[in-house]
ZADOKE-287380 format. One record per residue: residue in one letter; x, y, z of N, C-alpha, C in turn; residue number from 1. Coordinates in steps of 0.02 Angstrom, whole numbers, padded with zeros to 5 digits. Layout:
N
+--------+--------+--------+--------+--------+--------+--------+--------+--------+--------+-----+
| residu |   n_px |   n_py |   n_pz |  ca_px |  ca_py |  ca_pz |   c_px |   c_py |   c_pz | num |
+--------+--------+--------+--------+--------+--------+--------+--------+--------+--------+-----+
|      A |      X |      Y |      Z |      X |      Y |      Z |      X |      Y |      Z | NUM |
...
+--------+--------+--------+--------+--------+--------+--------+--------+--------+--------+-----+
REM end
This chain:
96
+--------+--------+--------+--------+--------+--------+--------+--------+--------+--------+-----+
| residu |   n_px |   n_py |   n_pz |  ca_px |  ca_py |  ca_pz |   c_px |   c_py |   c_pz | num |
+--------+--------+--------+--------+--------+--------+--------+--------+--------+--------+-----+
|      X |  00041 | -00059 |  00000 |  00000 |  00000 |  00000 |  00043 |  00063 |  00000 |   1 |
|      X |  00113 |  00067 |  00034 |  00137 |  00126 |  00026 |  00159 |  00128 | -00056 |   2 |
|      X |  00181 |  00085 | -00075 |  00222 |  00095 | -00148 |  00160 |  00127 | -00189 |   3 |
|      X |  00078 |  00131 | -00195 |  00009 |  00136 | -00210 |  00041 |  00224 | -00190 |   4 |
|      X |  00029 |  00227 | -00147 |  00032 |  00304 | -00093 |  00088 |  00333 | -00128 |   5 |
|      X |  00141 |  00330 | -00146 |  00206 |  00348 | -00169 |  00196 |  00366 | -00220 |   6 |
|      X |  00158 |  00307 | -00254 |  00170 |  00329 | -00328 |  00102 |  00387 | -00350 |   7 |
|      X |  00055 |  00374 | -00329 |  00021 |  00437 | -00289 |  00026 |  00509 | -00297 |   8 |
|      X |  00087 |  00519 | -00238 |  00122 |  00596 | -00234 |  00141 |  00602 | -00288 |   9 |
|      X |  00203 |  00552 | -00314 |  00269 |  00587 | -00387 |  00200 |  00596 | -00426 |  10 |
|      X |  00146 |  00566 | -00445 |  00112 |  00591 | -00486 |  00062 |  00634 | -00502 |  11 |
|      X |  00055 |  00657 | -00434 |  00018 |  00693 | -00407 |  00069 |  00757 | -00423 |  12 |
|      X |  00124 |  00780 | -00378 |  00192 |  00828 | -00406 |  00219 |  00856 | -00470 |  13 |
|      X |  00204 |  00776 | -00523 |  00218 |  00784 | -00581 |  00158 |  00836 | -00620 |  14 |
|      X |  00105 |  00829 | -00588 |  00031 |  00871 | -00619 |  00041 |  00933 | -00599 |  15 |
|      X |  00064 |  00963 | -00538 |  00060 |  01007 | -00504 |  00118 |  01042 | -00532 |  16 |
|      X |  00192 |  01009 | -00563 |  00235 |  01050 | -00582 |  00210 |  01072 | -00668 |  17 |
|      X |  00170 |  00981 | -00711 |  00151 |  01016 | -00769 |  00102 |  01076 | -00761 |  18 |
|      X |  00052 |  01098 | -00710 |  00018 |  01158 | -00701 |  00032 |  01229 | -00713 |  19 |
|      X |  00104 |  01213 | -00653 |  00120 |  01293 | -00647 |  00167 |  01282 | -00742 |  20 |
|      X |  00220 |  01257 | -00771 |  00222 |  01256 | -00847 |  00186 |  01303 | -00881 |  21 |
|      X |  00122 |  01264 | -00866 |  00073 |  01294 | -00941 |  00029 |  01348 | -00918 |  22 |
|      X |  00035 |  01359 | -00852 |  00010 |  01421 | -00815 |  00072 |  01481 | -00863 |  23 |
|      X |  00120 |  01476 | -00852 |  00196 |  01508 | -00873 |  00182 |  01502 | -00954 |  24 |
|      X |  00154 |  01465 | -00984 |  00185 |  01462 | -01038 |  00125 |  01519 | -01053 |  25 |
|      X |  00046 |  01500 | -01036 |  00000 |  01533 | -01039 |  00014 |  01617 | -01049 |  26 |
|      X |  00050 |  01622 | -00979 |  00063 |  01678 | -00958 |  00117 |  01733 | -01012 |  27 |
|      X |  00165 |  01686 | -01033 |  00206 |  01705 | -01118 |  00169 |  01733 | -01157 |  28 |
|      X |  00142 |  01680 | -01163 |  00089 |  01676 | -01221 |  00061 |  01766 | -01226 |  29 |
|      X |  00032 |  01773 | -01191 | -00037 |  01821 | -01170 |  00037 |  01889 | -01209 |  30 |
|      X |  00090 |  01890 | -01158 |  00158 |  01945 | -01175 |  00163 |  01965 | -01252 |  31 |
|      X |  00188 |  01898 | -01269 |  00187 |  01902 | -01339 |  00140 |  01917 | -01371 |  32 |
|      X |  00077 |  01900 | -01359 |  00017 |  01938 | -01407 |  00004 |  01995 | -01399 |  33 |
|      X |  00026 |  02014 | -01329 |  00012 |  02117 | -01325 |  00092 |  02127 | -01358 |  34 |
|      X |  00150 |  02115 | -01352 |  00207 |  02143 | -01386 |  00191 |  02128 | -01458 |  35 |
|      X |  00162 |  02067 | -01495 |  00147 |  02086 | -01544 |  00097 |  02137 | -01583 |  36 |
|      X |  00055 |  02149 | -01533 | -00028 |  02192 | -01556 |  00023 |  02276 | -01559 |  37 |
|      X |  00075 |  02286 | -01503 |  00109 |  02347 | -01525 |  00149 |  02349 | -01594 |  38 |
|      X |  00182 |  02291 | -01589 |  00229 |  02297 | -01634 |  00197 |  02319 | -01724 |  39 |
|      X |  00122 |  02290 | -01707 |  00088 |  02296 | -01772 |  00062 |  02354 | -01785 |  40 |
|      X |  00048 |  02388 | -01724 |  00033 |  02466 | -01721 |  00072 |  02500 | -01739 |  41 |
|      X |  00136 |  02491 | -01717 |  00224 |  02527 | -01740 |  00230 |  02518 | -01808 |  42 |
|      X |  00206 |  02470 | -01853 |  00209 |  02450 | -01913 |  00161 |  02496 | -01932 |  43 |
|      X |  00121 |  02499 | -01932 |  00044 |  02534 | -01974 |  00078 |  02616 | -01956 |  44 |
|      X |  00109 |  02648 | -01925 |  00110 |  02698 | -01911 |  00169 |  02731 | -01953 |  45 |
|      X |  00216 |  02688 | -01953 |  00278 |  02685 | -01989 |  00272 |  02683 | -02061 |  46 |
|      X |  00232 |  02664 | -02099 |  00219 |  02641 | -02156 |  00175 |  02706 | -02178 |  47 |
|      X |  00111 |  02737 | -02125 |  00071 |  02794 | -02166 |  00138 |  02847 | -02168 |  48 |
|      X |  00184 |  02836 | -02113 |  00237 |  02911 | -02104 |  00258 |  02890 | -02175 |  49 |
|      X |  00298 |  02837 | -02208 |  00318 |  02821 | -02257 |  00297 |  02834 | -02318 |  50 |
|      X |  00225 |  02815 | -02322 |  00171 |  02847 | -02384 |  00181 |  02923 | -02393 |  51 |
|      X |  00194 |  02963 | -02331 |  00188 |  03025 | -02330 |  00239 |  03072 | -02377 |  52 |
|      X |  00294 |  03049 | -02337 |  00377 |  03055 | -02364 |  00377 |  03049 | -02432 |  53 |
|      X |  00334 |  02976 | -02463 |  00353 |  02986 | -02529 |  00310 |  03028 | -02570 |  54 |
|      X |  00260 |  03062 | -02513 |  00229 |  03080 | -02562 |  00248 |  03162 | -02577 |  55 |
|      X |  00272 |  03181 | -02518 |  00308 |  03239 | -02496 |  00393 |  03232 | -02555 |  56 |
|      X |  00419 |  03185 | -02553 |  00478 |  03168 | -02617 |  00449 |  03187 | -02685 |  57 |
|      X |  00394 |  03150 | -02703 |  00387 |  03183 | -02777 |  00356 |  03252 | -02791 |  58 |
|      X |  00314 |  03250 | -02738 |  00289 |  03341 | -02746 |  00360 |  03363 | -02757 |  59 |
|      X |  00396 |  03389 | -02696 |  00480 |  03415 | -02709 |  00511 |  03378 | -02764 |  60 |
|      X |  00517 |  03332 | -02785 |  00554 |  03320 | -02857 |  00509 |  03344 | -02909 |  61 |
|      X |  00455 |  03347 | -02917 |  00398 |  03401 | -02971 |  00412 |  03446 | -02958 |  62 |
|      X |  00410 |  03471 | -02919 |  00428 |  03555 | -02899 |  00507 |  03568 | -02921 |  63 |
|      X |  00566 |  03536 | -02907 |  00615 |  03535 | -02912 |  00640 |  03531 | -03008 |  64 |
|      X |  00609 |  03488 | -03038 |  00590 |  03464 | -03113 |  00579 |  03543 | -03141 |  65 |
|      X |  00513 |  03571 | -03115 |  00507 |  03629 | -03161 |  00542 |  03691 | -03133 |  66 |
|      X |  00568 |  03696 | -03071 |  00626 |  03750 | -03060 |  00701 |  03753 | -03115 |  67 |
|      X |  00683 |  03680 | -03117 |  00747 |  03660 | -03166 |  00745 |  03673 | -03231 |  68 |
|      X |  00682 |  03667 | -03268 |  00667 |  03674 | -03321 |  00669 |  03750 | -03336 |  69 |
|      X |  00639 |  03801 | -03276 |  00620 |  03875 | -03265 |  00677 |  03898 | -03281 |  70 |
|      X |  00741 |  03868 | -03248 |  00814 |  03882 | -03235 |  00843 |  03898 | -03313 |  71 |
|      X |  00823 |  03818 | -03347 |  00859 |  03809 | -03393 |  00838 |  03876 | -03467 |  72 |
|      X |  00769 |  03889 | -03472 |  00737 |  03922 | -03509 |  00770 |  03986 | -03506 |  73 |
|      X |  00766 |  04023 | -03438 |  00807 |  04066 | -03417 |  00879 |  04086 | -03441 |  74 |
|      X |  00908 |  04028 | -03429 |  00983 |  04032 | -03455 |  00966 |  04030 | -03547 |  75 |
|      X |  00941 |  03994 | -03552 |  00949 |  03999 | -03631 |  00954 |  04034 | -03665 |  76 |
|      X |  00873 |  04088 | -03651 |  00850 |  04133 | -03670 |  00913 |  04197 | -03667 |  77 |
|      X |  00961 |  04208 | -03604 |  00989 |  04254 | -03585 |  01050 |  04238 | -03628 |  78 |
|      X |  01080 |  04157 | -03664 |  01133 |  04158 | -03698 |  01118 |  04175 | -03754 |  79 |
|      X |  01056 |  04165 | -03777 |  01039 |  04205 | -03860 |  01040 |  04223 | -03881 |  80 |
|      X |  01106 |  04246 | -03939 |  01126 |  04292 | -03980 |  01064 |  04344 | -04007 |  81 |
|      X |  01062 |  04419 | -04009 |  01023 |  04459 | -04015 |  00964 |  04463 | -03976 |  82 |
|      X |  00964 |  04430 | -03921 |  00902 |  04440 | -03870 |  00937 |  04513 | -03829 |  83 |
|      X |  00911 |  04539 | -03787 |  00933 |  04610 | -03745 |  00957 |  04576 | -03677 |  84 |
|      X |  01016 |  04576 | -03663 |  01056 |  04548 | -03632 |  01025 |  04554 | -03545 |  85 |
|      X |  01029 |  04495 | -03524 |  00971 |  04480 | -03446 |  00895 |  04507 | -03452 |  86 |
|      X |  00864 |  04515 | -03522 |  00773 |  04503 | -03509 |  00776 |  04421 | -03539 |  87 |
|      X |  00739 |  04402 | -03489 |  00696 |  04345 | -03480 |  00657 |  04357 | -03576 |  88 |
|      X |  00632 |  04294 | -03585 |  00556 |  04282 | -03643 |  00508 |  04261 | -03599 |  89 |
|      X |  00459 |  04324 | -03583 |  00404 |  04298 | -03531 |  00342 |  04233 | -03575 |  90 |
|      X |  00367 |  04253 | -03618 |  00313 |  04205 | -03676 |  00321 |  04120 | -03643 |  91 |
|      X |  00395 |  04129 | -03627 |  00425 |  04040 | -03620 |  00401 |  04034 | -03549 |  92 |
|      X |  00418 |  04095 | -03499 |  00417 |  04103 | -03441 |  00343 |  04078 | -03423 |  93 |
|      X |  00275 |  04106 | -03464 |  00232 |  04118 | -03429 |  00200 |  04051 | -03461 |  94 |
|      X |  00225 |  03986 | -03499 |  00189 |  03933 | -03495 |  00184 |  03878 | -03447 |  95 |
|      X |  00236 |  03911 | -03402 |  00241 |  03881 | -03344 |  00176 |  03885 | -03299 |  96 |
+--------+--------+--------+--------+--------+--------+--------+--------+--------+--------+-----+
REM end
């Protein structure tokens, strides 16, 4: 009857240590799903800033494109044999 009783406790111990385990693992568990629910928030937030940037990049490279173009017309116009030396052609100027 004791060896009955013995084997009993260890198995009884063995339940009680798998408990607290999956209590712990439970308890992971739960961590990782709120560190992930941020981490996905950090993502979504990161990504509209990102949309933004590029969208803020091509405006400034459009904008940058026809300063360049403005630039170039400019200079042309001013190297042009028989034009009046530094007037602009508002004609070119103003299809901008």
């Amino acid at each position: 009857m004791t060896k009955t009783y013995d084997d009993i406790e260890a198995v009884t111990r063995l339940l009680e240590g798998k408990e607290k385990d999956i209590e712990l693992t439970a308890r992971i568990g739960k961590e990782l799903l709120s560190h992930n629910g941020k981490l996905e928030n950090t993502i979504a937030t990161l990504e509209t800033e990102l949309r933004s940037c590029q969208d803020k990049i091509t405006q400034l490279s459009h904008e940058l494109l026809k300063k360049n173009e403005l630039l170039q017309i400019l200079t042309n116009d001013i190297d042009e044999p028989g034009s009046e030396a530094g007037t602009p052609n508002w004609r070119a100027i103003s299809a901008f």
